[in-house]
ZAMARGU-4260 file (C-alpha; in steps of 0.2 Angstrom, whole numbers, plus 5000, padded with zeros to 4 digits):
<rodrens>
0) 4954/4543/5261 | 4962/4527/5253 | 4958/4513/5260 | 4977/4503/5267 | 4979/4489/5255
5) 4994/4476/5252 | 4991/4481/5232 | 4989/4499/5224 | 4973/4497/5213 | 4980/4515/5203
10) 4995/4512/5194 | 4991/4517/5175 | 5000/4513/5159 | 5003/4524/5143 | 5012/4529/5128
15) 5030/4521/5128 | 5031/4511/5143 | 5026/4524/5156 | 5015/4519/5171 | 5009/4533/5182
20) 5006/4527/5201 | 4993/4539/5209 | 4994/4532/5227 | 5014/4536/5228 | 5012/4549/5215
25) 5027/4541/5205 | 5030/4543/5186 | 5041/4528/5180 | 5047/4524/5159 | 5053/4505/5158
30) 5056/4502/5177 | 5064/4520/5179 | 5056/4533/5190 | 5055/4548/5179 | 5059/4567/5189
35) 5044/4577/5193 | 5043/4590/5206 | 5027/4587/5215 | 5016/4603/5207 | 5019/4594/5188
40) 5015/4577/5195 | 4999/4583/5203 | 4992/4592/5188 | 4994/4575/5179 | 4988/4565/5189
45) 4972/4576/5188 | 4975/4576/5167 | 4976/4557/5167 | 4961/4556/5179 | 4951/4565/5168
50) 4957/4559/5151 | 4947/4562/5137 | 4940/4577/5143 | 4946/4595/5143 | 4951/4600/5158
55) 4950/4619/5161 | 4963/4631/5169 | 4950/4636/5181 | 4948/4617/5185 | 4966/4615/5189
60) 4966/4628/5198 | 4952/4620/5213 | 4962/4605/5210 | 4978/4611/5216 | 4976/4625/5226
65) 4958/4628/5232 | 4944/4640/5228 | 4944/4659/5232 | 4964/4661/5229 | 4973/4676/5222
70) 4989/4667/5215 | 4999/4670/5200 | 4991/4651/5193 | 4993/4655/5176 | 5012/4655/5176
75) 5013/4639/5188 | 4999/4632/5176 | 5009/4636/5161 | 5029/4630/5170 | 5019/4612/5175
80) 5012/4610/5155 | 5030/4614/5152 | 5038/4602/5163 | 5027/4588/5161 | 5030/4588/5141
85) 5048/4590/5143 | 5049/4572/5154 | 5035/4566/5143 | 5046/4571/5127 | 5029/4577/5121
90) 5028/4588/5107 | 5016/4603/5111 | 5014/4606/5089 | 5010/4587/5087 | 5005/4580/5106
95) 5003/4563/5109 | 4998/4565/5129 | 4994/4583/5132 | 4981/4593/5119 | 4981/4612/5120
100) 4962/4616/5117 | 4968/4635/5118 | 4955/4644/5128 | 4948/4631/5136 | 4961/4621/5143
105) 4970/4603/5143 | 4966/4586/5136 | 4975/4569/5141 | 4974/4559/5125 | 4983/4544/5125
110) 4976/4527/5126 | 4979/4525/5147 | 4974/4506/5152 | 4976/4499/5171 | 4993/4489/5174
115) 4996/4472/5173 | 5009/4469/5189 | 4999/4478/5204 | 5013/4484/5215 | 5016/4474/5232
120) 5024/4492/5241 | 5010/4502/5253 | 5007/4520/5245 | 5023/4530/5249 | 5024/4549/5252
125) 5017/4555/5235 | 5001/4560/5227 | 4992/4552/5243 | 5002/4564/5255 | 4998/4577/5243
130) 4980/4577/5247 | 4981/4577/5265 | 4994/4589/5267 | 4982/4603/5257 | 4971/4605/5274
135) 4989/4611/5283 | 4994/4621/5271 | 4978/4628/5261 | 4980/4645/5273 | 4997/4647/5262
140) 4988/4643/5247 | 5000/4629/5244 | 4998/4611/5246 | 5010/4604/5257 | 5028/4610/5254
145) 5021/4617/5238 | 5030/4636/5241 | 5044/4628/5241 | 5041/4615/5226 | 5032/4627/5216
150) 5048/4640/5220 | 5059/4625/5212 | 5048/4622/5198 | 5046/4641/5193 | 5067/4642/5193
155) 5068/4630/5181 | 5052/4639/5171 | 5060/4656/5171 | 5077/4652/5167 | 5071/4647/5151
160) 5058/4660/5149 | 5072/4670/5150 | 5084/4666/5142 | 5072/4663/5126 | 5064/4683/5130
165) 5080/4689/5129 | 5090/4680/5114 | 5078/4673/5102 | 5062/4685/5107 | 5072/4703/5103
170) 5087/4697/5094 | 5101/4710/5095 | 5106/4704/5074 | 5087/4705/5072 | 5076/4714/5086
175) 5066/4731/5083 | 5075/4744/5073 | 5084/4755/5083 | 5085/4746/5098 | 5095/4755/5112
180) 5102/4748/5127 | 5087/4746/5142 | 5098/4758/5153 | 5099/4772/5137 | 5104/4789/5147
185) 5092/4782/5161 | 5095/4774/5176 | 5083/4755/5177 | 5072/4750/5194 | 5064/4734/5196
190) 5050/4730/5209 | 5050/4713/5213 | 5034/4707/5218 | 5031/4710/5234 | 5028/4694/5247
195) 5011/4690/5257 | 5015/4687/5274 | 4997/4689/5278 | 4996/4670/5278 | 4979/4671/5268
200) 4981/4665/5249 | 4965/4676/5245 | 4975/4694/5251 | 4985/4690/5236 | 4980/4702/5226
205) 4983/4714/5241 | 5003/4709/5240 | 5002/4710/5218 | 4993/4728/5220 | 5004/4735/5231
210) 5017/4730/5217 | 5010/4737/5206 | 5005/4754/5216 | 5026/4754/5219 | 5030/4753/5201
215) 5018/4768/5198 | 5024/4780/5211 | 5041/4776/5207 | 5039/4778/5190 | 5031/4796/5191
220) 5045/4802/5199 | 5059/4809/5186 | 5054/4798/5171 | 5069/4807/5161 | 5082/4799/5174
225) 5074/4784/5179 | 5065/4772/5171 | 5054/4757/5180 | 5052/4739/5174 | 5033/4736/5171
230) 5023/4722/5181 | 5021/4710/5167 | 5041/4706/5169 | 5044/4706/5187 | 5030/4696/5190
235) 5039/4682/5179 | 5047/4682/5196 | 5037/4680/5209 | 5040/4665/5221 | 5056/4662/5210
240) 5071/4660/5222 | 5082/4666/5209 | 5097/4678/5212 | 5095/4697/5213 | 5112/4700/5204
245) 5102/4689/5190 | 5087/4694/5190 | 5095/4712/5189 | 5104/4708/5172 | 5091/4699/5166
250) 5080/4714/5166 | 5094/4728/5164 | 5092/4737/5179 | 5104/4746/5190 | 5093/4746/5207
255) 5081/4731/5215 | 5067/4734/5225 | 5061/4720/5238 | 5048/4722/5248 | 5033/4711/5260
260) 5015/4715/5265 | 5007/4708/5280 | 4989/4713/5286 | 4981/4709/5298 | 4963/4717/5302
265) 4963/4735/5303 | 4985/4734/5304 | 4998/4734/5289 | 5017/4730/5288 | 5024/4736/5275
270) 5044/4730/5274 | 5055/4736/5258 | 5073/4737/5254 | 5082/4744/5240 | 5097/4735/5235
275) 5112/4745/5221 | 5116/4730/5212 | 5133/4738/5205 | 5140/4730/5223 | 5125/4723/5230
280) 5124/4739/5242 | 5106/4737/5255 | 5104/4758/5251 | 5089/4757/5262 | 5079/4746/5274
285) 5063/4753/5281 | 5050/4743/5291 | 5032/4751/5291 | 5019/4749/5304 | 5003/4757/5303
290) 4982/4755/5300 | 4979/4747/5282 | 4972/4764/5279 | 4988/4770/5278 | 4992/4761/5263
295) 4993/4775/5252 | 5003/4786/5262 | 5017/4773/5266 | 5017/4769/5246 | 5019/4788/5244
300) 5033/4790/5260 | 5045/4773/5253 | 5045/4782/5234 | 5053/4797/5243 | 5065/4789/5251
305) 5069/4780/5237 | 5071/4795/5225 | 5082/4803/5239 | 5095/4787/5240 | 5095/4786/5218
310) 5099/4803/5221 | 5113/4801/5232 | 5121/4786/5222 | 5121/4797/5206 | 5131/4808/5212
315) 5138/4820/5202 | 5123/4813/5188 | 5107/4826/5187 | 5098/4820/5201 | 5083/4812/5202
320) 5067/4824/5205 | 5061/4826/5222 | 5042/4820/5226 | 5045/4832/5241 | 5033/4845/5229
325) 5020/4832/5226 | 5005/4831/5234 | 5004/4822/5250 | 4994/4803/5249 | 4979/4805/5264
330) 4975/4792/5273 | 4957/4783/5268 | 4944/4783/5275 | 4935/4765/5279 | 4924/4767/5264
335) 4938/4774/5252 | 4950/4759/5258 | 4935/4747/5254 | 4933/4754/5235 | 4954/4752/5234
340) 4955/4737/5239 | 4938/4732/5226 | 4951/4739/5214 | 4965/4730/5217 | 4954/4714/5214
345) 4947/4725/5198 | 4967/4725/5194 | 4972/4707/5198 | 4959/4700/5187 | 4962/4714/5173
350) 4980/4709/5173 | 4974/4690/5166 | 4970/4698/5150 | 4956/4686/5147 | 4938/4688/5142
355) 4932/4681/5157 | 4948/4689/5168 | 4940/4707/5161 | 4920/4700/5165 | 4927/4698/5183
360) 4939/4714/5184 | 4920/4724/5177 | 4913/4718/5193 | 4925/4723/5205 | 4928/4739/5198
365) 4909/4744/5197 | 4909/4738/5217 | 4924/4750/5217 | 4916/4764/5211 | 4898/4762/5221
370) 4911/4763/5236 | 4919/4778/5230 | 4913/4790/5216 | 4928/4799/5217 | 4939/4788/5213
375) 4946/4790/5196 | 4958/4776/5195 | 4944/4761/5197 | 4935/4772/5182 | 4949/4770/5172
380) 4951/4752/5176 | 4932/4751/5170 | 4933/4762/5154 | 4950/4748/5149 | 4941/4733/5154
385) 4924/4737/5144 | 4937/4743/5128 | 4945/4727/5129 | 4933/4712/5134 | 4921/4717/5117
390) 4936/4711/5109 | 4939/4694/5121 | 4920/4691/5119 | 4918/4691/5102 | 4902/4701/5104
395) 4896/4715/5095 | 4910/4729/5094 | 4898/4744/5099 | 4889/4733/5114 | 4901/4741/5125
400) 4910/4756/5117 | 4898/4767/5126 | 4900/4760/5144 | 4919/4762/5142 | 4919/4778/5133
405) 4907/4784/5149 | 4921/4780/5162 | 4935/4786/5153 | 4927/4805/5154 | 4922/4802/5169
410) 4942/4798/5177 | 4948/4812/5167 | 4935/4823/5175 | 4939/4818/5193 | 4958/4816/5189
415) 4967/4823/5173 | 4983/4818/5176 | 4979/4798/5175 | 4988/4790/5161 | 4977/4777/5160
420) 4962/4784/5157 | 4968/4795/5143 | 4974/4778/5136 | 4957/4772/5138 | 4948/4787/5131
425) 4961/4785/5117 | 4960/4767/5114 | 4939/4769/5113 | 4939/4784/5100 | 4952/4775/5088
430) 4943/4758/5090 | 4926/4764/5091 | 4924/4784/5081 | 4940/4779/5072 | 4945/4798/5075
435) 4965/4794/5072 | 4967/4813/5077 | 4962/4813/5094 | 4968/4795/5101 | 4985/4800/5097
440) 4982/4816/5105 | 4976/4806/5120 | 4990/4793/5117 | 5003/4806/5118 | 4995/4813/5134
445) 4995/4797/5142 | 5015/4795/5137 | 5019/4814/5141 | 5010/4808/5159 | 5021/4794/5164
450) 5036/4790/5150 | 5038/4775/5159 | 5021/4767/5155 | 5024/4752/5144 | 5005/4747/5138
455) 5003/4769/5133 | 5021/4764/5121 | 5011/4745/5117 | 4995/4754/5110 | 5002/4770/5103
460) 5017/4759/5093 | 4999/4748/5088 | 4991/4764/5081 | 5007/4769/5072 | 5007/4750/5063
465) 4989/4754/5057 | 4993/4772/5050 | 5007/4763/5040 | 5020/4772/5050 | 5031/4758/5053
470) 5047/4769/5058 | 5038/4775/5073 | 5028/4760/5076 | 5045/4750/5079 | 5051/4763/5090
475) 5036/4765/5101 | 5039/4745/5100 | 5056/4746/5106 | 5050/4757/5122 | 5038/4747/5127
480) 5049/4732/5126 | 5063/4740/5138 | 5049/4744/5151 | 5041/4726/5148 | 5056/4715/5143
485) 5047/4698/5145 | 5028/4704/5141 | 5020/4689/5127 | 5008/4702/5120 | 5022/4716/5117
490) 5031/4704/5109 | 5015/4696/5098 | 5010/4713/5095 | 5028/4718/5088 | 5026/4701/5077
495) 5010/4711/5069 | 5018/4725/5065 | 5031/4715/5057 | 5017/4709/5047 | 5007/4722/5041
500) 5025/4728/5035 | 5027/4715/5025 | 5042/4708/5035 | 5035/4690/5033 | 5050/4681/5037
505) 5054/4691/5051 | 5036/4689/5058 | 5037/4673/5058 | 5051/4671/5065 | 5045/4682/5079
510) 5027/4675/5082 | 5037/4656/5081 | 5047/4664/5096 | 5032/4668/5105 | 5025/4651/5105
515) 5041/4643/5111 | 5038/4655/5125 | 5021/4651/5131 | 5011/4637/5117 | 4995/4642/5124
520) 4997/4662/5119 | 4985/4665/5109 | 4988/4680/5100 | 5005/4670/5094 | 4991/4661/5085
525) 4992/4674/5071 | 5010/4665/5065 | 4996/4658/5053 | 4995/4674/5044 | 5013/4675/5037
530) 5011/4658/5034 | 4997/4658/5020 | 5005/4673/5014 | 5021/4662/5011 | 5009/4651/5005
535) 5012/4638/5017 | 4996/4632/5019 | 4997/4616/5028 | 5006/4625/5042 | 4995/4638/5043
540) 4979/4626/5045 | 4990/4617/5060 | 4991/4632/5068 | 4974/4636/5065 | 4970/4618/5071
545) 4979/4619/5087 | 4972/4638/5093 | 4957/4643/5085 | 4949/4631/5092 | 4943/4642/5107
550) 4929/4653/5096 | 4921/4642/5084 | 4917/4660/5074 | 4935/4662/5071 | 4940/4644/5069
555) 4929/4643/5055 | 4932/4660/5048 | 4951/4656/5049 | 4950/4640/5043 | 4938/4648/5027
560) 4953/4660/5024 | 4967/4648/5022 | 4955/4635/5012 | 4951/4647/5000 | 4970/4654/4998
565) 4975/4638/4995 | 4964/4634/4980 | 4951/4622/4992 | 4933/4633/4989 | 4923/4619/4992
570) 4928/4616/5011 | 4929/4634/5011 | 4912/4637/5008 | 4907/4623/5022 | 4916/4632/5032
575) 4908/4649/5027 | 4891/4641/5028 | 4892/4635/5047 | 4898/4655/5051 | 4880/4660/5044
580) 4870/4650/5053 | 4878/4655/5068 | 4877/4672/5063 | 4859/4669/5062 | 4859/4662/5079
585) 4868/4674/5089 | 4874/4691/5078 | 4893/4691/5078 | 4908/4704/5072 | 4903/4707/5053
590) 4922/4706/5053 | 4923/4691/5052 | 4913/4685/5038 | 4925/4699/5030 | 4939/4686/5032
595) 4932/4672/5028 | 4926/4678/5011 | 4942/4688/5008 | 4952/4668/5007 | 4939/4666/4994
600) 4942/4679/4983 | 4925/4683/4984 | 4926/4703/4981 | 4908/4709/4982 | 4906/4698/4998
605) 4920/4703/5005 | 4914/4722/5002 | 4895/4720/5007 | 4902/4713/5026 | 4916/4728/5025
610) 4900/4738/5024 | 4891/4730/5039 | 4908/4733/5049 | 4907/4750/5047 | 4889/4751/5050
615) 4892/4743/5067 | 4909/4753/5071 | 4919/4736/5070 | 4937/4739/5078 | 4944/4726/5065
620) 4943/4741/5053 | 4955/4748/5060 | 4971/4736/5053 | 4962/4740/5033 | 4976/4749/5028
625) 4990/4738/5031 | 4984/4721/5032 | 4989/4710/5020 | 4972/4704/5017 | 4965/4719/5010
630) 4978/4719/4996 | 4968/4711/4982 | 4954/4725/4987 | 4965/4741/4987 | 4962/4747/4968
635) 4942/4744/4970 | 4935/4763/4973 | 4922/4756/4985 | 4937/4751/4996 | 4947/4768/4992
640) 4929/4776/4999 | 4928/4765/5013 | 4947/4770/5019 | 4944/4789/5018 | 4928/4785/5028
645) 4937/4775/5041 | 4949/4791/5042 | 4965/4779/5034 | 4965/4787/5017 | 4982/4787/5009
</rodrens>
C-alpha cells in the first residue's frame, strides 16, 4: 500500500506536455486533465510502468483483471489501445507512445522522465482506489466499478466498430459482388451473449458456451426461413449497454434473443426472452430452474418455444420447422456434463484463434474426450484446433495433419450430422492430401448440414478463391458475411480473394479497412501484398515492419520478398541468409524460403523449396494457382508439373 505523503512521488511527464499521475490516476496535457475512463487509464499506467518493454496481452490481462478468468479480454484490450491513442492523438501506423509488437503485445516508447512540480494534493480516488477496489470486486472479474466502466468504454468501441464493419468494411458501391440484403427471403435472429450471474469471473466460459449452444440449435431449425447471426458478431456486444432496436439494425435481424446463466453447484438458471424488434414485442419470457445437468435439455426445450413463437409471428409466411420431430436432448450424466463443460473451455479458448489460444483449446478438448468417448462434438473441436494451430505455430505442416485427420473420422463416426467435423475433415484433406474433390464434397456437407453456419461459407468461399473460381468464392464470401457481419477474418480473408483476383485496388482498399478496424489483426497484415504488387514498396516494408514482427521466419521472409521486388538483392540476401540458419536450427515451412527467394527472382530456388513443400505436404501450396507470386513461374513446365501434382492443373 502507498505510503500517505504530503507529495505524490509518481507524477510522470512525456511527449507533448503530458504528465500521467499514478497515485490519483489522472492523465493531464498542459494543465488540462485529459478524459479517460478508468480501464484505459489503468492499462497505461501499467504501459508507462513498464516502458521499454513489451508488455504482453496475457500480462495485461493479470494486471487488470486477475488470473484464472474467462472474459472476453481481447476486445476490452483492443477498445482501451483504441482509446488511449485517440486521447494521446497517437498514430498506431507511425506511434510515438504505444508500439504494436503484433503477436506479442505492447511497448511504451516515449522518453517518460519524473516531473519537476511534485503535487501538494493527497492521492485522490484514481489509480490508487483502483488497486484496492480489485479484492471487492475480483469475484465479478472487474476491478472496482469496472462492469460498469468497461460497459461505457466498450459503447464507445462498438459504435465505431460498427459503424466502420458496416460502411467502409462491405461497402454497398463496392462490397462482394452480388451482395443481397442479410434478411434475403429469410427471417434474422441474434443471440446476444448470454450474462453470468454466477458471480464467478472463471464460469465465463460457461455463460459464452451456452451462447454459443443457442445459436447452434436455433440455427438447425428451418435454416431455409431463418437465418442466425454467428458468435463472432454478437459477441462485439457483450457487456455493451447498447440498445436492442440498434443493435438489431446493426446486425439486420428481425428477432433478439436475451438471455442469463447462473450456476450454482449442482443448480442452473437459465433465463431467456425473445424480443420482435418490428415493435419491440417481449414474444416470450421463460425462467428455467433445474440441475446443471439439465443444460442440454433446457437449450433443446427454449429453441422450441422459440420456433413455435417465429412461427406464430409469420403468420400467413411458410412457417418455421418444428423441432417437435427432433430427437429429445438427455440429461448428462455427471461424467458426461464434466467432458461438456471441458468443452466449453476447449471452445472458449478456440474462439481466440491464436496459436497458443488453439495449444490451450488441444488440452481441454483431449480432457474432454478422456471424460467421454462418445462425444463427437469435443472430437471436432480437436480434429479443427490440430488443422489450425500447424498454421499459428509455424511448425512443420504434416506434424499434426495426422492427429486432426484422426479426430475428424472419429466425430463423423460417433455423429454424422455434425457440420463441423466434416469442415474439419474437409479443411485437413484440402490442406494436407490436397484432394480438391473430396473437401468440397465435405464442405458441401458441412453447408447442406447447417446453411447457417458461417466459417463452413468462410472456408468453402477460401477453397473456391484457390481453384480460381472467383464467382463463387465471392458469393460463398457474401454468405458468410450476412451470418458474421463484423468477423475481421471473414473480412481479411475476402481481401485475399480480392487479391489472388487480381483486384489490387480493391484489396487494398479492403485489408486498409481491416486495420482501421482492429491495428493488431494480423492477417490484415497481408495489405503488404497488393502493395509490392502496386510496387509501393516502402509501404509494404512499414507494414511488414509493424506486424511481422511476431515470427522472425516470416519477418525475414517477407522482408526478403519485398527487398528483392524492389530491386534491393543485397539486403535481400541478408535476409534470406538469417532464414537458413534458422532453418538449420529448428526446420520450418519450406514455404517460406519459397517466398523469400520468389522476391529475388531467383527461379531455380524458388522451384527446389516448391519441391520440399510438396514433399512435406505444405498447406501453403494450396494458393499456387492464384497467387500473384507464382506469376513469373507459371510458363516453367516444372511448375505446370507441380500444379497437376498439387490437383490445381488449369
Amino acid at each position: 500500500m502507498r505510503a500517505e505523503s504530503a507529495k505524490v512521488k509518481d507524477t510522470l511527464r512525456f511527449g507533448d506536455d503530458l504528465e500521467l499521475d499514478l497515485g490519483v490516476g489522472q492523465l493531464c496535457r498542459s494543465g488540462r486533465v485529459l478524459k479517460l475512463e478508468r480501464i484505459p487509464m489503468a492499462v497505461l499506467a501499467f504501459l508507462v510502468q513498464q516502458r521499454g518493454e513489451v508488455v504482453s496481452r496475457e500480462q495485461i490481462v493479470e494486471k487488470i483483471w486477475g488470473k484464472e478468468v474467462y472474459l472476453d479480454t481481447d476486445n476490452a484490450i483492443n477498445g482501451a489501445i483504441r482509446k488511449i491513442r485517440q486521447v494521446l492523438k497517437d498514430d498506431p501506423e507511425r506511434p510515438r507512445f504505444i508500439q504494436t509488437i503484433t503477436g506479442k503485445g505492447y511497448r511504451f516508447i516515449a522518453a517518460v522522465a519524473a516531473a519537476e512540480d511534485e503535487s501538494e494534493s493527497e492521492p485522490g480516488p484514481g489509480l490508487a482506489e483502483l488497486k484496492s477496489d480489485q479484492s471487492e470486486d475480483s469475484a465479478r472479474g472487474f476491478p472496482g466499478d469496472g462492469r460498469r466502466a468497461l460497459g461505457v468504454l466498450l459503447l464507445v468501441a462498438t459504435v465505431v466498430l460498427i459503424a466502420i464493419a458496416m460502411v467502409v468494411l462491405y461497402p454497398r458501391s463496392g462490397g462482394f459482388r452480388g451482395a443481397s440484403s442479410p434478411s434475403a427471403g429469410r427471417t434474422m435472429l441474434a443471440v446476444l451473449p448470454f450474462d453470468n450471474l454466477t458471480g464467478d469471473a472463471s464460469q465465463e466460459y460457461f455463460s459464452d458456451g451456452m451462447t454459443e449452444e443457442m445459436i447452434t440449435q436455433l440455427g438447425g431449425l428451418d435454416p431455409e426461413r431463418m437465418g442466425v447471426i454467428a458468435r463472432t458478431s454478437v459477441m462485439h456486444y457483450k457487456h455493451s449497454p447498447e440498445k436492442l432496436a440498434q443493435i438489431a439494425r446493426e446486425l439486420g435481424v428481425e428477432y433478439v434473443l436475451e438471455g442469463s446463466v447462473r450456476r450454482d453447484g449442482d443448480k442452473i438458471r437459465i433465463a431467456a426472452q425473445l424480443i420482435q424488434m418490428r415493435d419491440q414485442t417481449h414474444l416470450m419470457a421463460r425462467q428455467y430452474d433445474g440441475k446443471a445437468t439439465d443444460v442440454l435439455v433446457v437449450q433443446n426445450e427454449i429453441a422450441r418455444e422459440i420456433s413455435e413463437e417465429v412461427q406464430r409471428a409469420l403468420g400467413e409466411h411458410k412457417p418455421i420447422a418444428s423441432t417437435a420431430a427432433a430427437p429429445a436432448q438427455p440429461a448428462l450424466s455427471p461424467q458426461a456434463f464434466e467432458a461438456y463443460n471441458l468443452y466449453l473451455k476447449g471452445l472458449y479458448f478456440w474462439n481466440k484463434r491464436t496459436g497458443e489460444g488453439f495449444q490451450q483449446a488441444i488440452g481441454y478438448f483431449q480432457q474432454a474426450v478422456q471424460k467421454d468417448p462418445s462425444d463427437a462434438r469435443a472430437y471436432a473441436g480437436l480434429a479443427v484446433s490440430y488443422a489450425l494451430w500447424g498454421a499459428y505455430s509455424g511448425a512443420p505442416p504434416a506434424e499434426f495433419a495426422g492427429q486432426a485427420r484422426a479426430a475428424a473420422q472419429r466425430a463423423i463416426q460417433l455423429n454424422d450430422r455434425l457440420p463441423e467435423a466434416h469442415a474439419a475433415l474437409a479443411l485437413i484433406v484440402q490442406n494436407h492430401d490436397y484432394d480438391w474433390q473430396t473437401a468440397e464434397k465435405e464442405f458441401k456437407r458441412a453447408i447442406d448440414l447447417n446453411p447457417n453456419y458461417a466459417t463452413g461459407h468462410h472456408w468453402y468461399a477460401e477453397h473456391l478463391a484457390w481453384r480460381g473460381r472467383f464467382d463463387e468464392a465471392f458469393r460463398e464470401s457474401e454468405r458468410a458475411r450476412q451470418l458474421d457481419p463484423l468477423s475481421l477474418i471473414i473480412a481479411s480473408d475476402y481481401g485475399a480473394t480480392l487479391y489472388y483476383s487480381r483486384q489490387y485496388d480493391r484489396a487494398f482498399a479492403q485489408f486498409k479497412a481491416v486495420r482501421e478496424m482492429d491495428p493488431d489483426f494480423s492477417r490484415a497484415a497481408l495489405i503488404f501484398e497488393p502493395y509490392v504488387q502496386k510496387g509501393m514498396f516502402a509501404e509494404a516494408e512499414a507494414v511488414i515492419e509493424d506486424h511481422g514482427q511476431y515470427d522472425g521466419r516470416w519477418y525475414f521472409a517477407n522482408r526478403a520478398y519485398v527487398y528483392g521486388r524492389a530491386g534491393r538483392h543485397e539486403e535481400a540476401e541478408q535476409q534470406i541468409k538469417k532464414l537458413l540458419q534458422a532453418n538449420q536450427r529448428q526446420p520450418m515451412d519450406p514455404i517460406v524460403m519459397v517466398e523469400a527467394y520468389a522476391g529475388m527472382g531467383d527461379k531455380e530456388q524458388t522451384l527446389v523449396w516448391l519441391e520440399k513443400a510438396y514433399a512435406q505436404h505444405s498447406n501453403g501450396l494450396t494458393a499456387l494457382k492464384v497467387d500473384p507470386v507464382y506469376d513469373p513461374l507459371r510458363g516453367d513446365p516444372r511448375f505446370q508439373n507441380l500444379l497437376a501434382r498439387v490437383g490445381l492443373a488449369q
